[in-house]
N, C-alpha and C positions, 0 to 999 in steps of 0.2 A: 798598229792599225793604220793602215793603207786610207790616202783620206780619196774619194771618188774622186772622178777626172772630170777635170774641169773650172771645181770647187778651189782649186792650187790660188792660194794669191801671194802675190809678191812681196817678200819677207818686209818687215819694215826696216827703215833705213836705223842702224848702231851709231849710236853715241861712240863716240872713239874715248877710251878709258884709257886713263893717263895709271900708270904704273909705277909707283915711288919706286925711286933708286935702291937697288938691292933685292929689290921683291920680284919675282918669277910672276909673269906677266898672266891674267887670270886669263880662263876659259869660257867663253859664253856657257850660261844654266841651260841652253839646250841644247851645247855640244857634248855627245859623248866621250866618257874618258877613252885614254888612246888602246886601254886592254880593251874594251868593249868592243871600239871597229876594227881592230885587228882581229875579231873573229866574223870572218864574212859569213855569211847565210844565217846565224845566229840571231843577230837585232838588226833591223834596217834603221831608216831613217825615224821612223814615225815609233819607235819601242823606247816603249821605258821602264830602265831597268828599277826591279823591286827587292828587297830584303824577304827574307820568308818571315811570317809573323806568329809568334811562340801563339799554343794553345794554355790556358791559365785554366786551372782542372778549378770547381765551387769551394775550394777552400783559399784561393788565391795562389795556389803553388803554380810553377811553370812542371809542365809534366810534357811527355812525348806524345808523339800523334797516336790516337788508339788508344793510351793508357787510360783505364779506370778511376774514376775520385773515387777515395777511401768513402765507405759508408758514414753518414753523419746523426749521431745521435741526439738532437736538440732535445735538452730537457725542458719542458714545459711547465711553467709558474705557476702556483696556486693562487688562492685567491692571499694568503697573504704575503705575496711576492718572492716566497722560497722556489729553488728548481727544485723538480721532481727527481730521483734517481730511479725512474721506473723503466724498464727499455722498451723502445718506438718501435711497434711493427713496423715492418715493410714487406716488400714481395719478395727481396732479397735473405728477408732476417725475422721469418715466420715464429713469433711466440711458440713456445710451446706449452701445454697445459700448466704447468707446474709455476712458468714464468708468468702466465695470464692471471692466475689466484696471487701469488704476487705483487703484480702489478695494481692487481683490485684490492685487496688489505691493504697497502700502499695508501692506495686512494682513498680509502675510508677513515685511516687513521688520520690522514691530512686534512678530512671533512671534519670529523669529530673535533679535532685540533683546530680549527675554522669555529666550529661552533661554541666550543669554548672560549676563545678569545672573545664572540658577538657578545655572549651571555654575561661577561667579563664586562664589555664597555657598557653595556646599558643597564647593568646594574650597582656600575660605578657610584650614582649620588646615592641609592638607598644603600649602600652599606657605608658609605660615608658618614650616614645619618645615624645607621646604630651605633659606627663608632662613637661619633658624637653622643649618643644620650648613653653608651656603655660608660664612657667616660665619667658624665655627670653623674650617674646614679654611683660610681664608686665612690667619687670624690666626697657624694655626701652621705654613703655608708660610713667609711674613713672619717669624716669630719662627725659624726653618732657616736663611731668609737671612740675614736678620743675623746671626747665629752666624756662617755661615761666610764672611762678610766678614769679622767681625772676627776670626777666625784667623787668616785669609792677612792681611789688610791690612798692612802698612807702619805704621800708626798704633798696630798694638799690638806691635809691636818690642820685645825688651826694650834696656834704655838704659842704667841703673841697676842696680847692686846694692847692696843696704845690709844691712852687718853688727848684727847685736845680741849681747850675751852675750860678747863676747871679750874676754880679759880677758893670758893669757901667750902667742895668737895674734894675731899682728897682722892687725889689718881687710884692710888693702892687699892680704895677700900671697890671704887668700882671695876677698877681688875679683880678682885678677889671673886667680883657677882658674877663674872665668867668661867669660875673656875667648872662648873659644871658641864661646859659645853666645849671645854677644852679636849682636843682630840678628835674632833668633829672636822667631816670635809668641809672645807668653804662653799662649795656650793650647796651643801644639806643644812646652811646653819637657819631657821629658821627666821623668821621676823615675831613668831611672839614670845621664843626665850629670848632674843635679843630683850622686847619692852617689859619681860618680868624680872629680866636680872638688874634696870635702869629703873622700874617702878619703885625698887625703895629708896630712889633718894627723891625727895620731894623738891628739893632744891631746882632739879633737870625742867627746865621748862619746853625745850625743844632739843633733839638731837638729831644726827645721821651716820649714819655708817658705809662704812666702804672697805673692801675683801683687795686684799694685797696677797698677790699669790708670792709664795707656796702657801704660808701658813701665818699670814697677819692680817688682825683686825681691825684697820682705825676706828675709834668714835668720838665721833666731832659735836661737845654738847652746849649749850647756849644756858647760860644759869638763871633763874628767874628774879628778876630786878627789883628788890624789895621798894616800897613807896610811902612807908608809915608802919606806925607801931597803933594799932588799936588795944582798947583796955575792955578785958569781958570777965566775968565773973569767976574764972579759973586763973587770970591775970593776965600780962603783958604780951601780948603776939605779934611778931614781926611780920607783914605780911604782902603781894606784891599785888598788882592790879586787880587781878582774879580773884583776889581775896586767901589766895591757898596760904598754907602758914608755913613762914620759912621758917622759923624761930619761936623760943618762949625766953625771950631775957628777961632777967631780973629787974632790968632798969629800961628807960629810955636812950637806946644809944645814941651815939651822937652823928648828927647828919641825916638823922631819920627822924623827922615830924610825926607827932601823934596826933592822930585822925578820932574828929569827934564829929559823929554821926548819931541819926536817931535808931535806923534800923542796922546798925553792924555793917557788914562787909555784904549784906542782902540788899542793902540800899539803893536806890538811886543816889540820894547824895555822896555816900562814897564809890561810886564807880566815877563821878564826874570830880571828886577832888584825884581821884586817883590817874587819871587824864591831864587835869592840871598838873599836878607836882611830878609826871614825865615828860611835861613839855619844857621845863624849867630848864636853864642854861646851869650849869655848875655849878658856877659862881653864885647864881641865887639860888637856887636848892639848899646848899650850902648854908644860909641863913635862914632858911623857914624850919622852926621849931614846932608849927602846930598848924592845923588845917579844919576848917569846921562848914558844915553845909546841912543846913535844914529840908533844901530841897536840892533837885539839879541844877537851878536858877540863881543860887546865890551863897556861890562857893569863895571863902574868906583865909586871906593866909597869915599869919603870924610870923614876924621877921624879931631874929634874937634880940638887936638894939629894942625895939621896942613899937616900932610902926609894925601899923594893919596893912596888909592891901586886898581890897576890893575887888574880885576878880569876876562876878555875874559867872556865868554859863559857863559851859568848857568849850563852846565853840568859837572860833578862831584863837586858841588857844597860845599858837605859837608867834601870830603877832602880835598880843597882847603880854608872851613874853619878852620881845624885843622891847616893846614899846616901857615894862619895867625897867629893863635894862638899865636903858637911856636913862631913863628918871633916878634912877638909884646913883646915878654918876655925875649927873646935873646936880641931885638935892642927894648928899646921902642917909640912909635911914635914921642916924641919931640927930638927924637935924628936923626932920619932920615927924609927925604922929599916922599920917595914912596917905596911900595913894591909891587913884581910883584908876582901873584900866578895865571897865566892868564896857565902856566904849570905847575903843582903841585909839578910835582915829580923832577923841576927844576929851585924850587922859588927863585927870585932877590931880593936882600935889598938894596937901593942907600942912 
């Protein structure tokens, strides 16, 4: 392009560029090269020559002038981010009916599949929740059944009985009280065959029991602690605080004081000797051969040398044993005739 006349101004003055050694000396940027002015009428002064610039078709390919871009089929995402394979009208690539029904079942089945998934996440916690109570309610089906297999089963039979605590009852004879309820589940064995097959020893004063599976029965019995021998018109009775009768010996045994009372074993004064001579240390038990009490108030004990001791009440009973103790070790019984502990805290020795 021809610049208007007039407008011409005066080139600006060039730097003189120095040329390294070897190097072909450069050409000014708005000289043309030398094939360019060798074609006169071509480019003038004022042209500048251009490259042709490639057409790049919508798919990025370099394609020729005119040529066509191949039709582009974009599939279109659904709502949960899958492409569709349904084909894309155009004006060039008109459906046709068969492709339209198609394309729409397409569409429906991906809606359906959409709504499955929604119905899917928001129903997420309540079926979490029946799993959970499905769970529980099996677990404690399951845990029913087992129970009541092993009740009825055969495998928990009882087999065994094993005595503990007998000491003037023989084991034997009270395993033998069992034999009736031998074969019995453990968990069907009742509590009042247990206390009828244990009722006939009179000796049991307390017991307990405990079921050892498969098929054993501890019983853990505590024997009732005799406290004197009372004399009643039938004869001699061993008998223990309660009064129950452990024994009828022929004799006074030894270690066991005979209790004389006005009303028997119904008495007040023997419940309250029977209190004292369980509060006794061993050592002195041991030397009391006789015990006597008119009321609750004036309970008297007989030691074998030959001293009395005085004992009042049966209350504070157990320091009024200590307080013997003492006295029997300081004075002992064949050196004195009584001691009085009937006041604890101001016991007499005669």
């Amino acid at each position: 392009m021809k610049r208007p006349q007039g407008f011409d101004r005066p080139p600006a003055p060039r730097a003189a560029v120095r040329t390294p050694p070897g190097k072909p000396p450069s050409r000014p940027h708005d000289t043309p090269p030398p094939e360019v002015l060798g074609r006169r009428g071509q480019f003038d002064s004022d042209s500048v020559p251009t490259d042709p610039i490639p057409v790049l078709g919508g798919d990025g390919l370099d394609r020729p002038e005119g040529a066509a871009a191949p039709a582009r089929h974009d599939a279109e995402s659904d709502a949960d981010g899958e492409r569709s394979d349904a084909p894309v009208p155009s004006a060039a690539n008109p459906l046709s009916d068969r492709a339209a029904r198609r394309a729409l079942a397409a569409a429906a089945r991906e809606r359906r599949r959409y709504e499955r998934q929604e119905v899917r996440r928001f129903t997420k916690r309540s079926r979490r929740r029946r799993i959970t109570w499905a769970v529980v309610a099996g677990s404690i089906v399951a845990l029913v059944a087992t129970i009541a297999i092993g009740a009825y089963s055969p495998l928990m039979a009882l087999r065994e009985v094993r005595v503990e605590g007998a000491q003037r009852i023989p084991a034997a004879e009270v395993q033998q009280a069992f034999a009736g309820i031998v074969g019995t589940p453990l968990p069907l064995i009742d509590g009042a065959e247990v206390y009828s097959a244990l009722s006939k020893f009179p000796l049991i004063e307390t017991y307990a029991t405990e079921t050892i599976p498969p098929g054993t029965l501890v019983v853990r019995i505590v024997e009732r602690t005799p406290v004197g021998v009372i004399e009643t018109d039938s004869g001699l009775e061993l008998v223990d605080a309660a009064g129950v009768v452990i024994d009828r010996p022929t004799e006074v045994p030894e270690g066991q004081p005979l209790i004389e009372t006005e009303g028997g074993v119904a008495d007040e004064g023997f419940r309250a000797v029977a209190a004292v001579v369980r509060s006794l240390p061993a050592e002195v038990r041991a030397q009391v051969v006789g015990a006597t009490a008119d009321t609750a108030d004036d309970v008297e004990l007989d030691l074998a040398a030959g001293a009395r001791v005085v004992w009042g009440s049966a209350e504070d009973s157990e320091l009024k044993a200590d307080v013997l103790a003492s006295l029997m070790l300081a004075a002992p019984p064949d050196t004195v005739s009584r001691y009085d502990v009937s006041a604890p805290t101001s016991p007499v020795t005669e």
